[in-house]
C-alpha positions in Angstrom: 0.0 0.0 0.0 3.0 2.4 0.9 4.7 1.5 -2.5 1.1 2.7 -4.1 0.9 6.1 -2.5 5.0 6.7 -3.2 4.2 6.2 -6.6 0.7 8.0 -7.0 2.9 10.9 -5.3 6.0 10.9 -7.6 3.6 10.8 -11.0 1.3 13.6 -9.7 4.7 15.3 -8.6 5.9 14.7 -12.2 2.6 15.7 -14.1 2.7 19.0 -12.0 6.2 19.7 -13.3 4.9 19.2 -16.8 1.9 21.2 -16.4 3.7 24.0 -15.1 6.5 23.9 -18.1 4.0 23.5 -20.6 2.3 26.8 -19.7 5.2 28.8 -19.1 6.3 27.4 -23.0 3.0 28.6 -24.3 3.4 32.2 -22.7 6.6 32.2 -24.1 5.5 31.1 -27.7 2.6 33.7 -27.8 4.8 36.5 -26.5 7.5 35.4 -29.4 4.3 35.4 -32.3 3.9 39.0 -30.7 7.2 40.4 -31.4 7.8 38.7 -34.5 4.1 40.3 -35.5 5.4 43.8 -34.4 8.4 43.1 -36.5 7.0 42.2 -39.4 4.5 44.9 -39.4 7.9 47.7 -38.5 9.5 46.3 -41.6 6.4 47.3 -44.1 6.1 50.4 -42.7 9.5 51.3 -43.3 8.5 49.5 -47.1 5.5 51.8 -47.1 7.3 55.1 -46.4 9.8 54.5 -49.1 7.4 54.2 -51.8 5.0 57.0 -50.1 7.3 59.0 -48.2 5.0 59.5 -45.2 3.6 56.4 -42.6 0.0 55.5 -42.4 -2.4 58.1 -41.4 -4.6 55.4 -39.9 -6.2 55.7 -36.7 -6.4 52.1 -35.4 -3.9 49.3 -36.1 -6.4 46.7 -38.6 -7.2 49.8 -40.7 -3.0 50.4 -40.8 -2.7 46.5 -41.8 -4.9 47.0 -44.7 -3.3 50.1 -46.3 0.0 48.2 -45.9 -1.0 44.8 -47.1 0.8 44.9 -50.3 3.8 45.2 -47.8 3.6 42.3 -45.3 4.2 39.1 -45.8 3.1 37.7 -43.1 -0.5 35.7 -43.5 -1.9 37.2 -40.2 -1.1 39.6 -38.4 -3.4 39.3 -34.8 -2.8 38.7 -31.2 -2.6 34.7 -30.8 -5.2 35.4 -27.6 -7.4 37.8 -28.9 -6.2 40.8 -27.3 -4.8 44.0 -29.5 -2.2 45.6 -31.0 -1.6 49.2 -31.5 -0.5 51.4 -34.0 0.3 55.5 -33.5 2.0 58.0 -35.5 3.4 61.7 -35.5 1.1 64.4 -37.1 3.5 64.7 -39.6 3.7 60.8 -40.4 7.7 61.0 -40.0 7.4 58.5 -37.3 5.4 55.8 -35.6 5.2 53.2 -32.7 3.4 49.9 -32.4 2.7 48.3 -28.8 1.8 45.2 -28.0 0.6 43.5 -24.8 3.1 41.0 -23.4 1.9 38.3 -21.2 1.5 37.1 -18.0 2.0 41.0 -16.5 0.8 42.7 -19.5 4.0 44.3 -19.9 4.1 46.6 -22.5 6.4 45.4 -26.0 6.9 48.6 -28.1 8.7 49.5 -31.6 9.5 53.1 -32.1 10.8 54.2 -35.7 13.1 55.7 -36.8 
Protein backbone atom coordinates (compact mmCIF):
# COMPACT_ATOMS: atom_id res chain seq x y z
CA UNK A 1 0.00 0.00 0.00
CA UNK A 2 2.96 2.43 0.94
CA UNK A 3 4.67 1.47 -2.47
CA UNK A 4 1.13 2.74 -4.10
CA UNK A 5 0.88 6.08 -2.48
CA UNK A 6 5.00 6.66 -3.20
CA UNK A 7 4.25 6.20 -6.56
CA UNK A 8 0.71 8.05 -7.01
CA UNK A 9 2.87 10.94 -5.33
CA UNK A 10 5.97 10.85 -7.65
CA UNK A 11 3.62 10.84 -11.00
CA UNK A 12 1.34 13.62 -9.75
CA UNK A 13 4.70 15.32 -8.63
CA UNK A 14 5.89 14.66 -12.17
CA UNK A 15 2.62 15.74 -14.10
CA UNK A 16 2.74 19.02 -12.00
CA UNK A 17 6.24 19.74 -13.28
CA UNK A 18 4.89 19.22 -16.84
CA UNK A 19 1.88 21.22 -16.35
CA UNK A 20 3.73 23.95 -15.11
CA UNK A 21 6.51 23.85 -18.12
CA UNK A 22 4.02 23.50 -20.58
CA UNK A 23 2.32 26.79 -19.66
CA UNK A 24 5.19 28.84 -19.15
CA UNK A 25 6.27 27.38 -23.01
CA UNK A 26 2.98 28.57 -24.28
CA UNK A 27 3.38 32.23 -22.66
CA UNK A 28 6.55 32.22 -24.05
CA UNK A 29 5.47 31.13 -27.72
CA UNK A 30 2.63 33.72 -27.78
CA UNK A 31 4.83 36.46 -26.49
CA UNK A 32 7.46 35.40 -29.44
CA UNK A 33 4.27 35.37 -32.33
CA UNK A 34 3.88 38.95 -30.71
CA UNK A 35 7.17 40.41 -31.40
CA UNK A 36 7.81 38.66 -34.50
CA UNK A 37 4.08 40.29 -35.52
CA UNK A 38 5.35 43.81 -34.41
CA UNK A 39 8.39 43.11 -36.46
CA UNK A 40 7.01 42.23 -39.44
CA UNK A 41 4.55 44.93 -39.40
CA UNK A 42 7.93 47.72 -38.48
CA UNK A 43 9.51 46.30 -41.65
CA UNK A 44 6.44 47.30 -44.07
CA UNK A 45 6.10 50.40 -42.65
CA UNK A 46 9.50 51.27 -43.29
CA UNK A 47 8.53 49.54 -47.10
CA UNK A 48 5.49 51.80 -47.09
CA UNK A 49 7.34 55.09 -46.44
CA UNK A 50 9.83 54.46 -49.08
CA UNK A 51 7.38 54.17 -51.82
CA UNK A 52 4.97 56.96 -50.09
CA UNK A 53 7.31 58.98 -48.21
CA UNK A 54 5.00 59.53 -45.15
CA UNK A 55 3.60 56.39 -42.61
CA UNK A 56 0.02 55.52 -42.40
CA UNK A 57 -2.35 58.05 -41.36
CA UNK A 58 -4.63 55.36 -39.89
CA UNK A 59 -6.16 55.71 -36.73
CA UNK A 60 -6.43 52.15 -35.38
CA UNK A 61 -3.92 49.28 -36.08
CA UNK A 62 -6.37 46.69 -38.58
CA UNK A 63 -7.15 49.83 -40.67
CA UNK A 64 -2.98 50.45 -40.80
CA UNK A 65 -2.71 46.53 -41.84
CA UNK A 66 -4.87 47.01 -44.66
CA UNK A 67 -3.29 50.13 -46.30
CA UNK A 68 0.02 48.17 -45.92
CA UNK A 69 -1.02 44.81 -47.14
CA UNK A 70 0.81 44.92 -50.33
CA UNK A 71 3.82 45.15 -47.79
CA UNK A 72 3.60 42.32 -45.28
CA UNK A 73 4.24 39.14 -45.81
CA UNK A 74 3.10 37.68 -43.05
CA UNK A 75 -0.49 35.68 -43.48
CA UNK A 76 -1.93 37.18 -40.24
CA UNK A 77 -1.12 39.60 -38.42
CA UNK A 78 -3.37 39.29 -34.81
CA UNK A 79 -2.81 38.68 -31.19
CA UNK A 80 -2.63 34.73 -30.76
CA UNK A 81 -5.23 35.40 -27.60
CA UNK A 82 -7.44 37.77 -28.94
CA UNK A 83 -6.20 40.83 -27.31
CA UNK A 84 -4.82 43.99 -29.46
CA UNK A 85 -2.22 45.60 -31.02
CA UNK A 86 -1.58 49.20 -31.50
CA UNK A 87 -0.51 51.41 -33.99
CA UNK A 88 0.34 55.47 -33.48
CA UNK A 89 1.98 58.05 -35.52
CA UNK A 90 3.40 61.66 -35.51
CA UNK A 91 1.10 64.42 -37.07
CA UNK A 92 3.54 64.68 -39.59
CA UNK A 93 3.72 60.76 -40.39
CA UNK A 94 7.67 61.03 -39.98
CA UNK A 95 7.38 58.48 -37.33
CA UNK A 96 5.41 55.80 -35.60
CA UNK A 97 5.20 53.23 -32.68
CA UNK A 98 3.37 49.88 -32.41
CA UNK A 99 2.74 48.29 -28.77
CA UNK A 100 1.83 45.17 -27.96
CA UNK A 101 0.56 43.49 -24.77
CA UNK A 102 3.11 41.02 -23.36
CA UNK A 103 1.89 38.27 -21.19
CA UNK A 104 1.47 37.13 -17.96
CA UNK A 105 1.97 41.02 -16.46
CA UNK A 106 0.76 42.74 -19.51
CA UNK A 107 4.03 44.25 -19.92
CA UNK A 108 4.12 46.63 -22.50
CA UNK A 109 6.43 45.42 -26.01
CA UNK A 110 6.95 48.62 -28.12
CA UNK A 111 8.67 49.47 -31.64
CA UNK A 112 9.49 53.08 -32.14
CA UNK A 113 10.77 54.20 -35.71
CA UNK A 114 13.09 55.68 -36.77
Amino acid sequence: MIELLVVTTIIIVLTTIGLVSYRSASVNARNGKRKADMESVRQALVLYRVDEGTYPIDSNFNSMVSTISNYISAVEVSDPIGGDYYYSYTSNGATFTLTALLEPDQEVYTLTNP
